[in-house]
N, C-alpha and C positions, 0 to 999 in steps of 0.2 A: 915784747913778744906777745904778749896776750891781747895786744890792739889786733894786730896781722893772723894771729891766731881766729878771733870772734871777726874778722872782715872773712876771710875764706871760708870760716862756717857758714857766713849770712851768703856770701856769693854759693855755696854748694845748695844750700836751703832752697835760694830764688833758680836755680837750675834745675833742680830736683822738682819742685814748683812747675815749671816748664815742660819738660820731659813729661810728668803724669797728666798734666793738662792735655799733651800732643797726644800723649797713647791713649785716656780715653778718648776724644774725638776721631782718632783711627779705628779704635776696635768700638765703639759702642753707639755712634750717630751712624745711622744709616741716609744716606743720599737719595732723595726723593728721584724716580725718575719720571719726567715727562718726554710724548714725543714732540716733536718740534717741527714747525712743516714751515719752510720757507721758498719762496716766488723769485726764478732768478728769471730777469729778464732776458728772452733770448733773443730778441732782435740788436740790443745792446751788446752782448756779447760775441751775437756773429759780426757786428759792425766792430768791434773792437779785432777781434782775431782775422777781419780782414786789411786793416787797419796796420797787425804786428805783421801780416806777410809782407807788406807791401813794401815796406820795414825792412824786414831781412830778408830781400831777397840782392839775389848777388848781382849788384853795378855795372853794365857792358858800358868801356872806356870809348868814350866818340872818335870818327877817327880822326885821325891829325888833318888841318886843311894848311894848304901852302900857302905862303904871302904874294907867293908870284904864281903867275898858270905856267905849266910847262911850256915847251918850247913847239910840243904838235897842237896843242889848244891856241897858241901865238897865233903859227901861220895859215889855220883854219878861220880864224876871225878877220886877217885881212883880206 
């Protein structure tokens, strides 16, 4: 018992350890702020977003063609 006893003490130690590690870096570093200026291409991105319409736009079904001509396209041809 006293092995399993002194393992849980050293695991609560190394946790304990952790936890006050976290909470000062929460409460006592403060995070520098910079602004940040970034260049978004917009010639790339209009050519992309015309690119997704063209994409999703909704498929008109061809219309069906017969394998024979009908029968007033027949006797118009002779």
């Amino acid at each position: 018992m006293p092995t399993l006893t002194r393992f849980i003490t050293i695991i609560l130690i190394v946790a304990a350890a952790i936890y006050a590690g976290a909470f000062a870096l929460a409460n006592f570093v403060r995070p520098t702020q910079v602004e940040k200026r970034i260049e978004l291409p917009i010639q790339d991105l209009m050519e992309r977003a015309e690119q997704r319409q063209l994409a999703n736009r909704p498929r008109t079904p061809l219309p069906e063609r017969n394998a024979e001509p009908d029968a007033a396209e027949q006797d118009e041809t002779q």
